[in-house]
TIBA-736518 format. One line per 5 residues: their letters; for each residue x negated, y, z negated of C-alpha. Coordinates in pm, 1 decimal, padded with zeros to 6 digits. Each point is the difference from the previous one (the first is absolute). Example, Ala and Ser with C-alpha at 12.3 -4.5 7.8 and 13.67 -1.06 7.14 Angstrom:
// TIBA-736518
AS) -01230.0 -00450.0 -00780.0  -00137.0 00344.0 00066.0 .
This chain:
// TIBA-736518
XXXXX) 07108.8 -00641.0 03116.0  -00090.6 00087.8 -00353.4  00168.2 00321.5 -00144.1  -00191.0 00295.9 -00157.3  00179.3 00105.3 -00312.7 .
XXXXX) -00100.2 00333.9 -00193.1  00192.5 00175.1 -00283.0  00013.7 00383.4 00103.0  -00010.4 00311.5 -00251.8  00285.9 00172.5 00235.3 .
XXXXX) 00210.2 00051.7 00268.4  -00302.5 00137.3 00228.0  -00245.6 -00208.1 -00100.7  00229.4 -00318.0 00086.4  00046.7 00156.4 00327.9 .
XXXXX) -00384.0 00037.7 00046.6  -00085.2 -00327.7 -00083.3  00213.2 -00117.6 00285.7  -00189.0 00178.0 00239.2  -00323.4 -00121.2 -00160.9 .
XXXXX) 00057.4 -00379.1 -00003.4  00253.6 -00092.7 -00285.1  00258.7 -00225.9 00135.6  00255.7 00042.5 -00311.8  -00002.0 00201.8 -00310.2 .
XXXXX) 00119.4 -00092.5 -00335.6  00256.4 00342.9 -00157.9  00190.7 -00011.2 -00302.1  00156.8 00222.1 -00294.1  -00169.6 -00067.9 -00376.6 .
XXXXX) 00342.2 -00055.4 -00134.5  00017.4 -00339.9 00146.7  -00356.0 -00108.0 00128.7  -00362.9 -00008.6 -00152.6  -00323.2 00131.8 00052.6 .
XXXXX) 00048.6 00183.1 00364.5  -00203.4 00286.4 00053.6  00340.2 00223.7 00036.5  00330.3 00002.3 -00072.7  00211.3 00084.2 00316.7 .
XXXXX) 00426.3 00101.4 -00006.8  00150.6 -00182.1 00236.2  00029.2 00338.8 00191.4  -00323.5 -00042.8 00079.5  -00052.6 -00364.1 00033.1 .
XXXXX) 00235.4 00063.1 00329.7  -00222.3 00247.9 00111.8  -00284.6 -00225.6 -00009.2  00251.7 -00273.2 00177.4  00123.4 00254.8 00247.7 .
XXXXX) -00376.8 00043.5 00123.5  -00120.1 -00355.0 -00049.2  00014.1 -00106.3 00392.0  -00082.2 -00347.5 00063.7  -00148.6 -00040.4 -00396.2 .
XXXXX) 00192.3 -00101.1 -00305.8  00108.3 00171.6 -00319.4  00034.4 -00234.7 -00335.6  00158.6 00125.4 -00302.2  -00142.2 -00125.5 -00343.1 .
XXXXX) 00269.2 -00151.0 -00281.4  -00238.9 -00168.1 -00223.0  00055.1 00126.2 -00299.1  00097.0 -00102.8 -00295.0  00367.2 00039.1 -00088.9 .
XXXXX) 00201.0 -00053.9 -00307.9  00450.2 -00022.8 00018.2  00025.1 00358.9 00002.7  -00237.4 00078.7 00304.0  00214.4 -00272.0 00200.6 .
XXXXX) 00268.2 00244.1 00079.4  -00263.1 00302.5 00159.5  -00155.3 -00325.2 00150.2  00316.5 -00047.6 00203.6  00063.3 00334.7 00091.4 .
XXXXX) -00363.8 00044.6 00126.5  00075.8 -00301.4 00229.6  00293.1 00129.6 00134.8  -00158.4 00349.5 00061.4  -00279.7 -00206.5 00201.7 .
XXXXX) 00201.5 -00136.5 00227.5  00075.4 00335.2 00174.7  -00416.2 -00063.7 00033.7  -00139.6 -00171.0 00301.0  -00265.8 -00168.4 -00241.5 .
XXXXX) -00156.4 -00310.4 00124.1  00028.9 -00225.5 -00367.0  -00014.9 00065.7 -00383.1  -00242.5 -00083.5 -00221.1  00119.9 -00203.9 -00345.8 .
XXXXX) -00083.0 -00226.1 -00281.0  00373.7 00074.5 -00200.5  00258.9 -00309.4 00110.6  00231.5 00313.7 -00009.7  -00121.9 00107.9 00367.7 .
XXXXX) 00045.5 -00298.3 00118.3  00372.9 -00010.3 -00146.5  00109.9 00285.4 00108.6  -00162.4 -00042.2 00327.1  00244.6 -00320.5 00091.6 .
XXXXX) 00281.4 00273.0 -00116.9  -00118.1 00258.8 00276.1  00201.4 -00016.7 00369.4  -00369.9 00039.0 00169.0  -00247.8 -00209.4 -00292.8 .
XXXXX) -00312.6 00160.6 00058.4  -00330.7 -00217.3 00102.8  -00171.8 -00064.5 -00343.2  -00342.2 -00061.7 -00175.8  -00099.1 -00122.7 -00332.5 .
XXXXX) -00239.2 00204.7 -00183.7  -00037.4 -00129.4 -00327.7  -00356.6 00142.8 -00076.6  -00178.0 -00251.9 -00201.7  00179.6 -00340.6 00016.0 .
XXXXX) 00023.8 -00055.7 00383.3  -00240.2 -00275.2 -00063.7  00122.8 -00271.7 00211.6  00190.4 -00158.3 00276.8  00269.2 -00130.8 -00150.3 .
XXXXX) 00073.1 00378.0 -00121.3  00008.3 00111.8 00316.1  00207.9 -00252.6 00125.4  00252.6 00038.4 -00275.5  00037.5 00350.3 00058.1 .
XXXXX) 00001.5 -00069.1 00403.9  00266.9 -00246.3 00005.5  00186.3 00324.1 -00192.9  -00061.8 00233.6 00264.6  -00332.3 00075.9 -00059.4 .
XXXXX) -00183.8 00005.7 00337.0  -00329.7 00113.3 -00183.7  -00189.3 -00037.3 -00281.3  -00256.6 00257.0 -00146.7  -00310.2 -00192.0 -00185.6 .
XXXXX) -00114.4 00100.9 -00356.0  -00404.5 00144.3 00037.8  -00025.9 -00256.0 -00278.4  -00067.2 -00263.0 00275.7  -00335.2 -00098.9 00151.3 .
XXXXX) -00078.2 -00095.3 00364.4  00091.0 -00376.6 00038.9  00359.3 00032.8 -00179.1  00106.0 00290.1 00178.4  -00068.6 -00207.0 00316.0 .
XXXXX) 00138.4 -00315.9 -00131.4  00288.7 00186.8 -00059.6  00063.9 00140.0 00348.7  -00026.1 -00345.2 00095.6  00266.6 -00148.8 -00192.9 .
XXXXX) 00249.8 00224.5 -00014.0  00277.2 00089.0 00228.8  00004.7 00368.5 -00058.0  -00232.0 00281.2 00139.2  -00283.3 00096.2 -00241.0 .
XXXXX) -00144.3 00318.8 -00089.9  -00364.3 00095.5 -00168.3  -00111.1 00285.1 -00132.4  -00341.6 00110.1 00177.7  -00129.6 00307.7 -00096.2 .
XXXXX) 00078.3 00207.5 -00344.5  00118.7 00033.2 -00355.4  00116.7 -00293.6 -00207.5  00249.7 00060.9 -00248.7  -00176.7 -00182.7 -00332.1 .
XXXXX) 00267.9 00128.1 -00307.6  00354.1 00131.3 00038.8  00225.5 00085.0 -00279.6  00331.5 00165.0 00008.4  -00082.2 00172.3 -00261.3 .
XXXXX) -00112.8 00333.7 -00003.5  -00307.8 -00095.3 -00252.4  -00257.7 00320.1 00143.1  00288.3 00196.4 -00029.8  00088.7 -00068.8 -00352.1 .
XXXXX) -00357.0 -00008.8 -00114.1  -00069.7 00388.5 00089.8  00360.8 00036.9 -00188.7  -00106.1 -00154.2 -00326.8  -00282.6 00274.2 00041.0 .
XXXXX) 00182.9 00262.2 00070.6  -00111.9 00073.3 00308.3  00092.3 -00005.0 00365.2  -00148.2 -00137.4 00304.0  00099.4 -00044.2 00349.6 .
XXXXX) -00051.0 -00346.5 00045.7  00138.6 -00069.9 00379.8  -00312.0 00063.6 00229.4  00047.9 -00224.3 00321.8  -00139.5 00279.2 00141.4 .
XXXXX) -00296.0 00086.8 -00241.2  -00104.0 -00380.3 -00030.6  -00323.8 00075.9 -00196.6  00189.0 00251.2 -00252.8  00089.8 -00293.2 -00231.9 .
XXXXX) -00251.0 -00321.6 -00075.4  -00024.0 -00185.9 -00271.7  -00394.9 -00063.9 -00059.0  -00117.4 -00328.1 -00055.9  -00372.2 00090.6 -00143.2 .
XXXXX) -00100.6 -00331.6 -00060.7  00045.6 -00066.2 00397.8  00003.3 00340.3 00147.3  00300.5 -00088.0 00127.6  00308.1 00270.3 00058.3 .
XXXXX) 00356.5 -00116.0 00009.8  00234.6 00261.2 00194.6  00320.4 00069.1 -00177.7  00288.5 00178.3 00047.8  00386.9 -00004.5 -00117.1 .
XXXXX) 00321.3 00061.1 00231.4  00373.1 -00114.1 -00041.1  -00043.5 -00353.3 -00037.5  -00257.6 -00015.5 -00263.0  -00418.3 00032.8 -00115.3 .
XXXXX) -00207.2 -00171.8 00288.4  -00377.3 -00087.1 00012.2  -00206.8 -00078.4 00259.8  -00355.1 -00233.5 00037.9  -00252.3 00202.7 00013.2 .
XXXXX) -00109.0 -00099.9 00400.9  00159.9 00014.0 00284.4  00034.8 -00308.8 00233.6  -00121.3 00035.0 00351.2  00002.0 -00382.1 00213.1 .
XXXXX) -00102.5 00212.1 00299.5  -00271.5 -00287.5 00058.4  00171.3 -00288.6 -00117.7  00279.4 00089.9 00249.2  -00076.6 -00287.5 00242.5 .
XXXXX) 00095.9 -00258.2 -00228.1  00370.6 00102.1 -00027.1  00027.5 00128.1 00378.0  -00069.8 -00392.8 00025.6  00261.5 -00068.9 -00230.9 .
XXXXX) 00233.3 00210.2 00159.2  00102.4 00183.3 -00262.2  00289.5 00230.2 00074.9  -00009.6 00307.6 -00119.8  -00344.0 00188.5 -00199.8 .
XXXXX) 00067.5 00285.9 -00219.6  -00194.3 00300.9 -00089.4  00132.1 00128.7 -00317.7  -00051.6 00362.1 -00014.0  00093.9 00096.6 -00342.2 .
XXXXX) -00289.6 00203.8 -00187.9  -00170.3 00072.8 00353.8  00058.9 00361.4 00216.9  00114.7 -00013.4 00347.0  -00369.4 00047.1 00117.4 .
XXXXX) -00093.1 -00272.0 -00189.2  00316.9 -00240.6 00122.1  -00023.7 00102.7 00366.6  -00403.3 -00087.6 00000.7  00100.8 -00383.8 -00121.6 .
XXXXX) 00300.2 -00040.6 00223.3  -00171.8 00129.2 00327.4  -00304.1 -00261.4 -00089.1  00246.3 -00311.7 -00080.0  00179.5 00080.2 00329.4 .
XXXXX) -00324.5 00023.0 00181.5  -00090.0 -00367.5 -00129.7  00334.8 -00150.4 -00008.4  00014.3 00129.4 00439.4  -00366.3 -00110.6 00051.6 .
XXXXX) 00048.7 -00367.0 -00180.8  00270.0 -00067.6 00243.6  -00165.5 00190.4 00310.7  -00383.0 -00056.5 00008.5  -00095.8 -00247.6 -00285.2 .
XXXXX) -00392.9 00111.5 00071.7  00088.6 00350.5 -00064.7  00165.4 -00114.7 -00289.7  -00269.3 -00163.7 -00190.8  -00250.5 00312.6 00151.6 .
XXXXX) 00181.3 00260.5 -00138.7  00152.6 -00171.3 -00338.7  -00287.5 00128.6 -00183.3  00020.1 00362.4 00114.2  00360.7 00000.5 -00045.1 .
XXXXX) -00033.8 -00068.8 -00356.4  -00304.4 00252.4 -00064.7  00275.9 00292.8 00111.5  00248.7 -00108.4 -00269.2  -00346.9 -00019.4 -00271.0 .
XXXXX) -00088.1 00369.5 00081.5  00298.3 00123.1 -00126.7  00049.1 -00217.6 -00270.6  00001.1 00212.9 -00328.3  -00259.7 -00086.5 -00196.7 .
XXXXX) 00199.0 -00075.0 -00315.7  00160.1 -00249.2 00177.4  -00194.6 -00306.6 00135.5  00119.8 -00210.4 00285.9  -00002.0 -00381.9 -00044.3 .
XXXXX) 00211.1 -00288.8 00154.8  00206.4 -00054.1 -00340.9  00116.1 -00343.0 -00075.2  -00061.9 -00136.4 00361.5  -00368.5 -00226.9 -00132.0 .
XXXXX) 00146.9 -00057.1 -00375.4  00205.2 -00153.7 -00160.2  00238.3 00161.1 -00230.5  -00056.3 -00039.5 -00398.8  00183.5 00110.3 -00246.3 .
């Protein structure tokens, strides 16, 4: 059966997506992951785990880390295995290094962002312990499917929400509003249309915000495959993820009670599937904001760069 994952803002929303449809949810702290729509302690990632029933709890490790992060890396590990968590997310070799150290490893899946772009990634990582690999957006249709084919490991797709387009480590907004003498409260997860850069020439508006880990910008649409969810139920994809960063709870809960409906229904009544497909999508395009367009992303092009 495929597996519903959606990144929560807390400990209660996590809870209530549970009871809504999710079938995992993706927690982390910003010291050593990127781009979740929260940062949770680990005091209450074991609340979340001590209420997760018959779901699964994933804790994200992908970010970035230079020689003296490894240290707090390790520690962190150590502290999670007093956690009943169901895998880690990473893209660092370190995880996976200090996971062989660890008297329990814990189940693990590569997240690399942008370069999981083909089996033979997937497989490298898999035949290190890997049982999962997280595709880059970057990807259209046919090669994420090609993929799942070839490789030996689980696969993962992004379905619905923001894609990540520029990350620095740098705090660049931050210094900007320093050279002018000025400050500015630049994290705004929560306030996602408080900070856009305007593109004039193509009305576009790129969310941005800065946390721990660096200056992040986002495309300026969100990706919904609501409707081309068929194709990859064929594939048998394992696991779909609804990102949930720059969205409220309203918004989140909407999408993940209308993937679950389709996901059930696909493998249930395949009439009421294709009946209802349309409709299912309409709820998520009523709430859309309107400063943020839905499309399918790369999924019909090719990337160029």
């Amino acid at each position: 059966m495929n597996e519903l994952l959606v990144t929560p803002k807390s400990v209660e929303h996590a809870l209530h997506l549970f009871k809504i449809g999710a079938d995992a949810v993706l927690v982390g702290e910003d010291q050593f992951s990127l781009r979740l729509p929260t940062s949770m302690s680990i005091d209450e990632i074991k609340e979340v785990v001590a209420n997760k029933a018959d779901k699964k709890v994933y804790v994200n490790m992908n970010a970035v880390f230079h020689n003296e992060h490894l240290q707090s890396v390790e520690t962190y590990m150590k502290s999670l295995m007093e956690v009943d968590i169901d895998g880690i997310y990473f893209g660092d070799p370190s995880i996976v290094m200090y996971n062989k150290e660890l008297v329990h490893p814990f189940e693990l899946i590569w997240n690399a962002e942008t370069i999981a772009t083909n089996s033979f990634q997937c497989d490298y990582w898999f035949d290190r312990g890997a049982v999962r690999s997280y595709l880059a957006r970057e990807l259209n249709e046919d090669e994420m499917i090609e993929i799942k084919q070839l490789t030996k490991a689980q696969v993962e797709i992004q379905v619905h929400g923001a894609t990540c387009m520029f990350h620095s480590k740098r705090p660049l907004l931050g210094h900007y509003y320093l050279y002018q003498e000025k400050a500015m409260k630049i994290e705004n997860r929560d306030q996602p249309d408080s900070m856009l850069l305007y593109d004039e020439e193509r009305g576009n508006k790129y969310p941005i915000y800065e946390d721990v880990q660096g200056t992040h910008i986002f495309s300026p649409n969100d990706m919904m495959l609501l409707e081309e969810l068929e194709v990859f139920l064929e594939a048998n994809i394992d696991v779909f993820r609804i990102d949930g960063i720059l969205r409220n709870e309203d918004y989140i809960n909407e999408v993940t009670k209308n993937y679950r409906k389709a996901i059930d229904l696909y493998h249930e009544d395949r009439d009421a599937f294709h009946d209802e497909l349309f409709d299912l999508a309409m709820n998520i395009e009523e709430i859309q904001p309107t400063y943020r367009p839905l499309d399918t992303g790369f999924m019909f092009k090719q990337t160029v760069y």
